[in-house]
N, C-alpha and C positions, 0 to 999 in steps of 0.2 A: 558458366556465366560469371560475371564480375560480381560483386559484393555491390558496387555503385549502380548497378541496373536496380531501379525501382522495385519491381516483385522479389527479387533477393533481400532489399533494406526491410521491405516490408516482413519479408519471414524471418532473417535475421533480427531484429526487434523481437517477433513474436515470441523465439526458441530463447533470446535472452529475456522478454519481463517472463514467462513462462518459467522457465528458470529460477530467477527471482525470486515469486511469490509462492515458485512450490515446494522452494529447501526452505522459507522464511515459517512457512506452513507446517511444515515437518518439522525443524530443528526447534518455534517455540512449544511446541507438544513436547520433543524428548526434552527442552530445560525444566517445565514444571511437572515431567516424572523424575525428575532427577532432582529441584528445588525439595528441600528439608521446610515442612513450617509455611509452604506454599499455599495457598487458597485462590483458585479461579474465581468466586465470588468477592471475595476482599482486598485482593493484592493486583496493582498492576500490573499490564504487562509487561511494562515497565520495571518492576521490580526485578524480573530475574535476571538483568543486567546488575543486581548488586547481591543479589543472593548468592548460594555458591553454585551455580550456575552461569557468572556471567561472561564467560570466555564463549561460550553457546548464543547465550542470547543477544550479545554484542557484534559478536563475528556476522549472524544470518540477517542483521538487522542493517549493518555498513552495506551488504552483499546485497538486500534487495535496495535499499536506496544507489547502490550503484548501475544496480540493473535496471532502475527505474529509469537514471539519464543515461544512459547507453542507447537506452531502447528509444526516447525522447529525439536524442541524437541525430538517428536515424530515420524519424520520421518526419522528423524535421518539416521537409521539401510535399512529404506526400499528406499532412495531416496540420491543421489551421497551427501557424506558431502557438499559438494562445493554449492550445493543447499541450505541444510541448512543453512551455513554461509551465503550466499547471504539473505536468510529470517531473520535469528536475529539480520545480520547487518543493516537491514530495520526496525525491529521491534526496534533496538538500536534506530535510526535514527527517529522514531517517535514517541515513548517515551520522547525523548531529544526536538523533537518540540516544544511537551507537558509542559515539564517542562522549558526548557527556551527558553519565547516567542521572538517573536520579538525585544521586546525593550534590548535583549541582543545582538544585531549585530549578529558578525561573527560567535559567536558559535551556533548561531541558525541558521543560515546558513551551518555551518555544518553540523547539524544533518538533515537540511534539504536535501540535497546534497545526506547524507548516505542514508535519507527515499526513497528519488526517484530515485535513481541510481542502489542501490540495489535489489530493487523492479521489477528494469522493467528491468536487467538482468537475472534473476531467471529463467525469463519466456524462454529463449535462453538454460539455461539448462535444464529445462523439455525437450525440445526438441530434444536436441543434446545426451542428455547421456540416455531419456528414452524410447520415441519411436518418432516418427515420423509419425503422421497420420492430417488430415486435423484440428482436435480442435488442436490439441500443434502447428501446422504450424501459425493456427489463434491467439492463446497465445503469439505465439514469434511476430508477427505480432502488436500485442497490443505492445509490449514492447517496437521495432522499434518504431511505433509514439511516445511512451513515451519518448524513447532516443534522439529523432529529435525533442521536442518540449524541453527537459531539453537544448540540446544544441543552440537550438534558443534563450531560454531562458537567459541562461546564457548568450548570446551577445544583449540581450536587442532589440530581435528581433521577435517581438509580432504580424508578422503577420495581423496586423485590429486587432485583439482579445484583444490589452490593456495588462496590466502586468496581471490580474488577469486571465482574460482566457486564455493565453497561456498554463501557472499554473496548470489552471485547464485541460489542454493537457496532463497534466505531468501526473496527479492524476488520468483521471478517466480510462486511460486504464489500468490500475494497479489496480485498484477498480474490475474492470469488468473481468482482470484475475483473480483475487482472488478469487470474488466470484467463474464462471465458475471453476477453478482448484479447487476448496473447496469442490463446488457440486460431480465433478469427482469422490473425494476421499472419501464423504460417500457414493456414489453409488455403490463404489467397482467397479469403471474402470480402476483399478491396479492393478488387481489380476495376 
């Protein structure tokens, strides 16, 4: 079969945001056993792009933002554009992490903003524009924590969990829809 036949684009997608979000998964774990002076409660994730780690956390971080519009891409045709854009504005958004770390301020904050925001509304469109059954209920669900912990965030309101694990309230339900919605779509549960 062609790569342009529908059920191919749709698995294709799936085996690249899959991809994505499981080496982004994996390789920030091996930079904060490898980060010196690191704390998952204190330090962002953000940070081990400048720590001595950030050839690691930079490289997996362009990679899932690039796997993000790839997979977008492609779904272009079979999934609401609004979707799409919500995904390459994420993949924009962590690309940009990627390339300017921390020590650029506010535009890295931007992009970080675009990464987690976009991200974890996505999941509200699968929902609403595609079906409605208990995994997209659990998707939008992820996304909710993600939006309540960005907006906690944002007011510098961490919960006991310190700046870095809030942060990471943001990230891993976004991680955990990705993958789950990734798996979905090469199993062909969008036909």
């Amino acid at each position: 079969m062609a790569l342009t036949e529908i059920s191919d684009k749709k698995k294709f997608s799936g085996a690249v945001m899959f991809f994505g979000a499981m080496q982004f998964l994996l390789f920030v774990s091996i930079a904060e056993f490898v980060a010196t002076n690191f704390s998952v409660s204190t330090n962002t994730i953000s940070h081990l792009g400048i720590d001595n780690a950030p050839y690691i956390f930079n490289t997996t971080i362009i990679i899932l933002g690039l796997a993000e519009i790839v997979a977008a891409y492609f779904l272009m045709d079979d999934f609401s554009k609004l979707f799409s854009i919500f995904l390459i504005l994420g993949g924009i958004g962590a690309i940009g992490v990627g390339i300017f770390n921390e020590d650029f301020g506010k535009i890295h904050l931007i992009f970080a903003l675009l990464a987690f925001l976009f991200s974890s509304i996505a999941t509200y469109v699968i929902f609403f524009t595609k079906r409605k059954d208990l995994m997209t209920f659990m998707w939008a669900m992820l996304g909710t924590v993600a939006l309540a912990a960005l907006i906690l965030y944002m007011f510098s309101i961490y919960l006991g969990l310190g700046n870095g694990g809030m942060e990471r309230m943001i990230m891993y339900p976004n991680i955990i829809w990705a993958l789950g919605f990734s798996a979905s779509l090469y199993y062909g549960k969008w036909e």
